[in-house]
N, C-alpha and C positions, 0 to 999 in steps of 0.2 A: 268133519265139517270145518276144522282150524283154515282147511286151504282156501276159506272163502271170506276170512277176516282178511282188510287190509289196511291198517293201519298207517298215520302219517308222521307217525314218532319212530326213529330207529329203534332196532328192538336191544336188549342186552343182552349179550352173549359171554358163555368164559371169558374172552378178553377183556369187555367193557366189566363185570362184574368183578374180575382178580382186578382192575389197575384202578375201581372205587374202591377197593375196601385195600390196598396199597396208600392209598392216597391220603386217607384218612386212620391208616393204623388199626383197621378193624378187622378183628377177628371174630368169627361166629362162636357163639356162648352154648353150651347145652342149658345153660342156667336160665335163657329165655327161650330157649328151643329153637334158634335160628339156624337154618337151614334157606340159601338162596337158591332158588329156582333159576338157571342160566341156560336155558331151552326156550327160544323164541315160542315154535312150535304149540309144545306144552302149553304157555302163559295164555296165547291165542286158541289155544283148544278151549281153556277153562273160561276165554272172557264168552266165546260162542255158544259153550252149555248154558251160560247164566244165563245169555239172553237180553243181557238190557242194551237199553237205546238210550237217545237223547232226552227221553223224559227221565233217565230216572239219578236218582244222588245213591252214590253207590258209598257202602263204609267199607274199608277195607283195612285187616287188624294185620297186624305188623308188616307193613310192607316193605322194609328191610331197604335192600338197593335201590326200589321201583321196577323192578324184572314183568312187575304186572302191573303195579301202578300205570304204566307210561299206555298201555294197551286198553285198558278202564277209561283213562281219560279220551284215548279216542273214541272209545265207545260209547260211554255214558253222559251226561248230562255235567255231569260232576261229581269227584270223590274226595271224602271224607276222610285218610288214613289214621288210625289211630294207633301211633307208635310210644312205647317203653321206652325206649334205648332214645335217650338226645343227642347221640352224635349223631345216630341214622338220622333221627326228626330232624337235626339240622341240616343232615347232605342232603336228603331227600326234595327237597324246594330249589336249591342248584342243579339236581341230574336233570327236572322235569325241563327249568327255564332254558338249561342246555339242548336235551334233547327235543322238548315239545313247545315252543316257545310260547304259540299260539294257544296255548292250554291251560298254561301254566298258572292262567285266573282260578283256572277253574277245580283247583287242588288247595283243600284245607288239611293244615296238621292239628293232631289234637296227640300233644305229651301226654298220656296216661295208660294208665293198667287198663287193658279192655276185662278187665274182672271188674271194675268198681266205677269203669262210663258211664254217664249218663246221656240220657237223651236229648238233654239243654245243651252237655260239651256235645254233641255232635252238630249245633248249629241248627239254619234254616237255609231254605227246607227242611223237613226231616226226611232223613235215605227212606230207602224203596226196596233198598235189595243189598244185600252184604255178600261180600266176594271177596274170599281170602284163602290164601295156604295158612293155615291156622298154626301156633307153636303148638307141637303133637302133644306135650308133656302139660296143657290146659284146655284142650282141643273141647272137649264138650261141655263145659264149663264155663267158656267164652260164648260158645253156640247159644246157650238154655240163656244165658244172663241177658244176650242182647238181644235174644227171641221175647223175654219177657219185659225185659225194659224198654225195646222201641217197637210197637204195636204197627206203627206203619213202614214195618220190613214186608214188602209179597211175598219174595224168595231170598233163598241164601243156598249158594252156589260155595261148597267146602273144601278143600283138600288138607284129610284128614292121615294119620296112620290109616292101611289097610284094616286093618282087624277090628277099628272104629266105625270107619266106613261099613261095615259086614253090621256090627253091634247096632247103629243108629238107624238105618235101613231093614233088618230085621223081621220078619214076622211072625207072631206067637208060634208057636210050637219049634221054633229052629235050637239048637243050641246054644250060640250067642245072641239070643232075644232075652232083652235084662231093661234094666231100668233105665240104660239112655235109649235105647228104643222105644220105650211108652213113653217119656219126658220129649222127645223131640217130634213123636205124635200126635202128641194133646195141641202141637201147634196148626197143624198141616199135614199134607201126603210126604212120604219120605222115601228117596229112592235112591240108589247108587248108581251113577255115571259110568264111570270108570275107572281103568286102575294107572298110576303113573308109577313109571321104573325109578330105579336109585341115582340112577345116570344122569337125570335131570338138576341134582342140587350139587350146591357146592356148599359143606363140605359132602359127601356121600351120607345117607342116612345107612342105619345097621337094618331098616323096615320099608319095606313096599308100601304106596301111598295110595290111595282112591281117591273117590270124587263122590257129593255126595249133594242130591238137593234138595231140598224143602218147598215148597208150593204152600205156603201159608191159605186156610180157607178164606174164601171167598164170603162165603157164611156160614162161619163157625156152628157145629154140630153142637154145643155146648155152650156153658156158661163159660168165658173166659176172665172173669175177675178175679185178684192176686189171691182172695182168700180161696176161692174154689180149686185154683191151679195149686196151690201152698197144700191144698188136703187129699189132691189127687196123686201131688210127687209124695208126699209122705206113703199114703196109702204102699205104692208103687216100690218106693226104698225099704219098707217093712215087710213087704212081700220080695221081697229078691235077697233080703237081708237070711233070709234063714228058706231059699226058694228050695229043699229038699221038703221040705213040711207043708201039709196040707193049709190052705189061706185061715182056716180056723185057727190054727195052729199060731201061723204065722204073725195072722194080725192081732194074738191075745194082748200082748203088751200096747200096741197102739190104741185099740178098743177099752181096755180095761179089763176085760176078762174075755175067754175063749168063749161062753155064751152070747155076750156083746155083738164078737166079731163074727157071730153065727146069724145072730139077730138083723144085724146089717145086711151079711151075705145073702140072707134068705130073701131082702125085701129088695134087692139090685137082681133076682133072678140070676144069681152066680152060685154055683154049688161050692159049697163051705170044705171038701172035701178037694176041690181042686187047688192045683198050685198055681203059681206066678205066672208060668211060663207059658200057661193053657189061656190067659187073657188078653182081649186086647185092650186098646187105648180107651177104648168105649165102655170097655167092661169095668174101669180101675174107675175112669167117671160114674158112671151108674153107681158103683158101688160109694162115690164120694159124697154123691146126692143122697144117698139114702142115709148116709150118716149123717148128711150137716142137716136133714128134717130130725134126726132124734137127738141132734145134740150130742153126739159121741166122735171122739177123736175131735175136739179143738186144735185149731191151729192158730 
């Protein structure tokens, strides 16, 4: 579907990407996980998955050169980038006013660690929908924080390491079904896009990369307030934390004792004899609710 995006911003390619970060003496850091995307193609495949249009404020976490930034902004309404690194957050408002000139209202920086954003630094509006090549080495970590801290995200459109993308996407009983897979459930449907080659960044990653998207519900299945999500990722982390061991087993220390965690079990209609990996996102809440009526496992 990429061949049906067409944008009015030049797009950045190897050339345009090696003689920005020439220009500015910038070399990509494993220590922030940067890796730029320099495949026109690619960048317009991932703005077309997301989906957004002129209604919506898009955040988008590290956007490094603008390789996708600059395709966002034709797309969306307006983006929000929230960049670590200052020398990028300083070039980044020069590439757009060069390449996008017309747009370039429409583009806020926000200097911070997308680990500890808030939903105030992201301004007003507040975004709709987050669309980013996420640094692989904080990749779900950044997803869960800004899924929990900004409530009016719909969707969020990822490109993650592959074997993330497989883990967050996920469905009980698979092998890589774990704890980022119930944690990025409890928000929405979660599915895997696609997969993108090594050939796309610069420098080369050592990993294959996916795609991966979130549809936040419409009307949540559940209780969504911080303290009920706070006992259902617990819950979730204690069951994968020792996920060889029957959830009696498992959940004795969070419960207080393996009777407890039985006690619970029995009243969420989960059998206490099963493991992690045999629930799903519904079964880890069920099992949340019947704790916080008895009072067990505070968070």
């Amino acid at each position: 579907m990429a061949e049906q995006f067409r944008g009015e911003s030049e797009p950045l390619g190897p050339p345009e990407i090696r003689a920005l970060a020439e220009e500015r003496g910038i070399k990509p850091t494993k220590t922030l996980g940067q890796n730029f995307v320099h495949d026109a193609n690619t960048v317009r495949r991932i703005v077309v998955a997301s989906g957004v249009g002129r209604d919506d404020r898009v955040v988008e976490v590290g956007p490094g050169l603008g390789s996708l930034t600059l395709p966002l902004l034709d797309a969306a309404g307006s983006v929000v980038a929230v960049e670590i690194d200052p020398v990028l957050a300083e070039l980044l408002p020069r590439t757009v006013a060069e390449r996008a000139p017309k747009r370039a209202g429409s583009l806020q920086i926000v200097g911070a660690d997308a680990l500890t954003v808030t939903a105030a630094d992201l301004g007003t509006p507040p975004p709709t929908a987050l669309v980013a090549n996420l640094p692989y080495n904080v990749s779900v970590p950044v997803l869960l924080h800004l899924l929990a801290e900004v409530p009016t995200l719909r969707t969020a459109l990822v490109m993650v390491q592959l074997e993330v993308a497989d883990r967050l996407a996920a469905a009980p009983g698979s092998r890589v079904y774990g704890v980022p897979s119930v944690k990025a459930g409890f928000y929405g449907t979660v599915r895997r896009t696609g997969v993108v080659g090594r050939n796309v960044f610069w420098p080369v990653p050592n990993v294959e990369s996916g795609l991966v998207r979130i549809d936040r519900y419409d009307d949540p299945p559940w209780d969504m307030s911080e303290e009920h999500r706070r006992r259902v990722f617990a819950i979730a982390d204690a069951a994968f934390a020792q996920r060889r061991k029957t959830l009696r087993a498992a959940l004795s220390g969070w419960a207080g004792s393996g009777a407890r965690a039985e006690e619970v079990l029995v009243a969420a209609d989960v059998s206490p004899k099963a493991r992690g990996e045999q629930l799903t996102t519904a079964d880890f809440v069920a099992v949340a609710a019947a704790a916080r009526k008895r009072g067990i496992g505070a968070v």
